[in-house]
N, C-alpha and C positions, 0 to 999 in steps of 0.2 A: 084176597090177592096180596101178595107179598110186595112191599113196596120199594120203590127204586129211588134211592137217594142219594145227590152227590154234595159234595162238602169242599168246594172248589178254594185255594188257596193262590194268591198272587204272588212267586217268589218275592222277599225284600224287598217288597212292592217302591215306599220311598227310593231306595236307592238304586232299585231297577230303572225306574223311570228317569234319573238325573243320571246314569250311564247311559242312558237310552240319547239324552238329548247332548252329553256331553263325550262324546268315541272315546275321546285321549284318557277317561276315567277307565277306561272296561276291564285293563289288567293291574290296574291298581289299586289296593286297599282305600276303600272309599265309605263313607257314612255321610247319612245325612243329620244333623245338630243345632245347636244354638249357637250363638255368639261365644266362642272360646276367648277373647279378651276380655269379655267381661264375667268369664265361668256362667253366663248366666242362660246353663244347657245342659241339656243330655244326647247320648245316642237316640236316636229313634229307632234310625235302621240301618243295617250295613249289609255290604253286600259280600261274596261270597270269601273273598280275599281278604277282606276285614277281618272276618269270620275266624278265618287260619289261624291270627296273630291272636285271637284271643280278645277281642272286641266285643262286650256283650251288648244288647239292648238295655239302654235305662239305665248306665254307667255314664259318671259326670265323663265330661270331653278332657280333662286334661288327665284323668285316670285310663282313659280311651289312649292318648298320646303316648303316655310313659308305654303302654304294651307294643304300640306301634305308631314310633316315632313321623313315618314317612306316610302317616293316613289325611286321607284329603277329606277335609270335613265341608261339604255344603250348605248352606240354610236351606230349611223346606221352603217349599212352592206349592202350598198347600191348594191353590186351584187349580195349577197342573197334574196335582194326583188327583182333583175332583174329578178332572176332564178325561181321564187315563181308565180311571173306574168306569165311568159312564160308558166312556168304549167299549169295555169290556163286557158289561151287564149289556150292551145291546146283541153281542155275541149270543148271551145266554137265551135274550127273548125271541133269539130264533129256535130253541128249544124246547120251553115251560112257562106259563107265565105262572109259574111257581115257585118264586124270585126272593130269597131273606134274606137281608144283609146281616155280616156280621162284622160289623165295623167299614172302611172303605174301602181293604183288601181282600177278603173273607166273604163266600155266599153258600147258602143252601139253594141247591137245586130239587124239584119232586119230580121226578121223571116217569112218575106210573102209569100216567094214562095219555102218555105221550109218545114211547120209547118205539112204540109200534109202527110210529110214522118214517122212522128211520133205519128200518131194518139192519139194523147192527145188536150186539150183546151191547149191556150196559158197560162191559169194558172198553169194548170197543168206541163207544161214541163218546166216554171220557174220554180215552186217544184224540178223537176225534175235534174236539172241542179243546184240549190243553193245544194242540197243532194249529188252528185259527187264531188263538190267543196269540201265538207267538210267529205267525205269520201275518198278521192284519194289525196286530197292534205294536209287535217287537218287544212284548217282555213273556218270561214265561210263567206255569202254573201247576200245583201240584194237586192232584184231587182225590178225593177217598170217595170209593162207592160202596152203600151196604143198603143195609133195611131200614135204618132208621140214621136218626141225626147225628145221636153220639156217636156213633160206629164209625157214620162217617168223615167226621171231624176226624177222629184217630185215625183213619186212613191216609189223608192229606198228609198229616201231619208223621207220618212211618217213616215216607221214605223221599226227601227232598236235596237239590231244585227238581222240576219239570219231569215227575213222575206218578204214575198213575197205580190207586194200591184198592183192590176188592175186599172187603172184608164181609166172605158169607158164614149164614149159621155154622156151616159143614167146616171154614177155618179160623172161628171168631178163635176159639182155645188155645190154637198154635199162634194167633199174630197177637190179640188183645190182653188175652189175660196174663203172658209173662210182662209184659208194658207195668211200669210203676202207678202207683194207686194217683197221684199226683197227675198223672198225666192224662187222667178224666176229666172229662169239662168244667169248670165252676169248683174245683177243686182247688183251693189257695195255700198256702204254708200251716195258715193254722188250722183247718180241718185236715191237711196232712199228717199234722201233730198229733190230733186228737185219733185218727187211724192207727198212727204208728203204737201209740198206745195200748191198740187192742190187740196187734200181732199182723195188720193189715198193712202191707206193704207194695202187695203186687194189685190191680183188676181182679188179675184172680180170685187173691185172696178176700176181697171184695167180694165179687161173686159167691165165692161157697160159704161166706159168712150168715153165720145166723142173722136175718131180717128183724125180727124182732129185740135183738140186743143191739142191734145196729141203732135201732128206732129210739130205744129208750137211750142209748146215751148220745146219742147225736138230733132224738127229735124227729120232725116229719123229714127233714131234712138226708137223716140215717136210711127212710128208706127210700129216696128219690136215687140216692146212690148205689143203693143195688139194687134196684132198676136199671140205671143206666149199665154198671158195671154187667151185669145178667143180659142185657141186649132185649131190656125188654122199652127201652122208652119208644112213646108214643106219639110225641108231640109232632105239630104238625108242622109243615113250610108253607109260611104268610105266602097270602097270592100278589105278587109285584104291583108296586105303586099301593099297597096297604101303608097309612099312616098312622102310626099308634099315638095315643095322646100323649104329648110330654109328658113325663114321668117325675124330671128334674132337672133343675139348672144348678149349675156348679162353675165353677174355676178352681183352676189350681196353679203353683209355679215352681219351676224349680228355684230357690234363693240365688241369689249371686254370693253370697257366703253360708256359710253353716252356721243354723240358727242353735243359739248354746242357753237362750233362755230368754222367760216371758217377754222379755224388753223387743227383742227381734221377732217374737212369733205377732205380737202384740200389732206393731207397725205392718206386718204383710197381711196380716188377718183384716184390720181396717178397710184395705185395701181390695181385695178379695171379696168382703161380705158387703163395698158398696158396688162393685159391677154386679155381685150375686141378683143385688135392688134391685138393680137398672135395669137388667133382663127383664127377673118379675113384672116388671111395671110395662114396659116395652110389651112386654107378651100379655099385659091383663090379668097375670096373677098372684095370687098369693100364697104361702105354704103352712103345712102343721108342722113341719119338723127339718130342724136344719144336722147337717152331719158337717164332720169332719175327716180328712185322712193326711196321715202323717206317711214320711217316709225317710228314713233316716241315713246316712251315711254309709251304713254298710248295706243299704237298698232293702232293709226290710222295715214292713208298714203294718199300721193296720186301722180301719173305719172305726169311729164311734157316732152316735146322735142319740139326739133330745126331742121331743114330742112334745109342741107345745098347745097348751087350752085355745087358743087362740092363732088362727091365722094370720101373719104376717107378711109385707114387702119392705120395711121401713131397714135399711144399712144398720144403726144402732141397735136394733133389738136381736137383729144376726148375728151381727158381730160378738154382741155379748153372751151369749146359748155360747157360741163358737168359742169363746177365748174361757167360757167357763168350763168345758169339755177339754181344751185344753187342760185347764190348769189341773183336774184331777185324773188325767190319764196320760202325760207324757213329765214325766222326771228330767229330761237331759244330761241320764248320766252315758247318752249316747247323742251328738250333734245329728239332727235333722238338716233333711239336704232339701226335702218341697213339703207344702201342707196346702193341702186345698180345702174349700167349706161348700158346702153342697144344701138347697133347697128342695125338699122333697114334700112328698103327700100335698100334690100342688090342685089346686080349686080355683076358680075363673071367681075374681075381685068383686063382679057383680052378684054373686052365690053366696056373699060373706055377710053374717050381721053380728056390728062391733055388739057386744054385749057385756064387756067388759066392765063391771059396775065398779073397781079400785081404778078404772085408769080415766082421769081427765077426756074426754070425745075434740072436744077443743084442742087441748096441749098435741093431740096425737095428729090432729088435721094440720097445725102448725107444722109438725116435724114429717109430715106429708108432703108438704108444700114448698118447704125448705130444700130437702132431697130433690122434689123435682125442676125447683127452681137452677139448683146447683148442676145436676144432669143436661139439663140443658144448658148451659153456659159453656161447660163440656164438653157437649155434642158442637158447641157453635167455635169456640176459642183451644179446644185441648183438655186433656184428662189436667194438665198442670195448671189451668187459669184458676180452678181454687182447689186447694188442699186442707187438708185437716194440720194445726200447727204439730203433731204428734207423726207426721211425715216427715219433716225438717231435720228432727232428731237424729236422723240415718238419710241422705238423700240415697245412699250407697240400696238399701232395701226396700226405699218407697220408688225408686225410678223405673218401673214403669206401669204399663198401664194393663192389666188383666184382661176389660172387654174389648179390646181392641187388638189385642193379640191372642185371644183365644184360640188354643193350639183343637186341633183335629189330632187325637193320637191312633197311628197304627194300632189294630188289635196285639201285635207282638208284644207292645210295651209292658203290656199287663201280664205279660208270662213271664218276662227278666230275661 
């Protein structure tokens, strides 16, 4: 049975929904951002007027301004777009309970052994479902229907705001494979590079590519890609209210100035790898491998990590993996605008035996104990009732507080 999959999109969901609640915004170039007084921001999202002027996503706010002077920038309301989604996914569970989130704006829907109850084409009941969205909740949605997930993801994403795009076997050729190689799922800058490389430019060219030289210079990875790009993935859509195990905790922040060298990454990275702690701990865990991601002023980034013998929660032992990652993979002959430090290959604290025969079991319970003493003083007085003296040095990039304003980013962001 050939499967029926939709790939539902929330137009500029952030800034739909702060038009939505704000009328006097709706024909004026609007985004939603951070604090522009203190630079200490990005676009998130803008809406369609924004857009015109040349406003991207994940462009600092006073670089947002110079293109459009008269743009009205909001702060997010990040439980009002919780409450906004939840609308909307209850929309969908009159549908499938065949429900996958992909970020707060973004869902798969499985429509295969549903579709029958509603005697409509699968076009038709996308119609049908983008028109409730935007009659029962007031913003709109653009959806891609095909046979599988990737397909439909590119559907969505054809032809936008609030339009509905098929992509069957019979016209995958005509819409999919002229579309840029980049514009396949999970595809970033630098496996765009490495594509570009082999003469792969388009889907297409993806497609009719040799698999196996795909394989060998890109990995297993080479041929996940043309899979996708051939229309052959398989993967499935999680059945709603599925919760996957944490995977990872992370933060990240945009600086409030451009960090120009170790001294300024140095101070935000501290800061960073102790909310990193404090989750872990909060949550019972602990990790094998901490990452890093940079992102630099002209908005390009890229991930590194360390794998370490031993599981960790403790802020100093993160921090340092983290600032040594730094120090052998970013130069600054280009200024960084955010860097975040990330907790992975995560295992429940009660699972973990110290065995660690060079490290003190004592000295480590101390600076166990320390951390959680300091955590809580924090949770009771404020992230500033104690600081590290190594924050003093800058109040300007130690001011403020990572877990406590722990941003929810739109999937957009990730695309630029």
């Amino acid at each position: 049975m050939e499967r029926i999959i939709f790939h539902c999109d929330l137009n500029n969901f952030y800034a739909s929904v702060e038009c939505l609640h704000h009328p006097e915004y709706r024909n004026v170039p609007l985004a939603v951002g951070g604090d522009i007084e203190k630079r200490h921001g990005i676009i998130l999202a803008k809406n369609q007027s924004a857009k015109k002027t040349g406003v991207k996503t994940g462009e600092a706010l006073w670089q947002a301004m110079q293109k459009c002077p008269n743009l009205v920038i909001v702060k997010p309301n990040f439980s009002l777009y919780l409450r906004f989604s939840r609308l909307v996914k209850k929309i969908y569970e009159d549908y499938t309970d065949q429900i996958e989130s992909f970020g707060i704006d973004e869902v798969w829907l499985d429509l295969t052994h549903s579709i029958h109850l509603f005697n409509q084409t699968p076009y038709e009941l996308a119609n049908t479902i983008r028109e409730r969205i935007q009659r029962e909740v007031g913003i709109t949605a653009s959806i891609g229907v095909s046979f599988n997930k990737v397909f439909a993801k590119l559907g969505s994403d054809y032809k936008k705001p609030n339009a509905t795009t098929e992509i069957t076997r019979e016209n995958m050729k005509d819409i999919v494979y002229p579309l840029p190689v980049e514009d396949l799922l999970y595809v970033g800058r630098a496996t765009t590079q490495k594509l570009h490389t082999l003469g792969i430019y388009t889907i297409g060219d993806c497609a009719n590519f040799d698999p196996q030289i795909l394989k060998r210079r890109l990995g297993k990875w080479g041929e996940y890609l043309h899979r996708f790009a051939s229309g052959q993935d398989t993967s499935p859509v999680l059945v709603h209210h599925y919760e996957p195990q944490v995977k990872s905790i992370g933060n990240s922040t945009t600086a409030p100035k451009d960090l120009k060298n170790m001294e300024d990454v140095r101070i935000i990275a501290y800061i960073l790898a102790e909310s990193v702690a404090a989750r872990l701990k909060e949550a019972h865990l602990m990790a094998y491998t901490v990452a890093i991601g940079v992102r630099d002023v002209n908005l390009q980034g890229f991930t590194r990590q360390h794998k370490m013998d031993e599981a960790t929660n403790l802020s100093d032992t993160i921090a340092k993996i983290a600032l040594d990652l730094f120090e052998k993979n970013v130069d600054f002959k280009i200024s960084l605008r955010s860097i975040g430090i990330k907790a992975t290959d995560l295992v429940l604290e009660s699972k973990v035996e110290q065995l660690n025969l060079f490290e003190d079991p004592v000295a480590k319970q101390k600076r166990l104990s320390l951390e959680t003493t300091i955590e809580k003083i924090r949770e009771r007085y404020g992230f500033n009732a104690v600081q590290r003296l190594l924050m003093l040095e800058d109040t300007v990039l130690s001011g403020f507080n990572p877990k406590q304003e722990h941003v929810i980013f739109p999937e957009s962001y990730f695309k630029g």
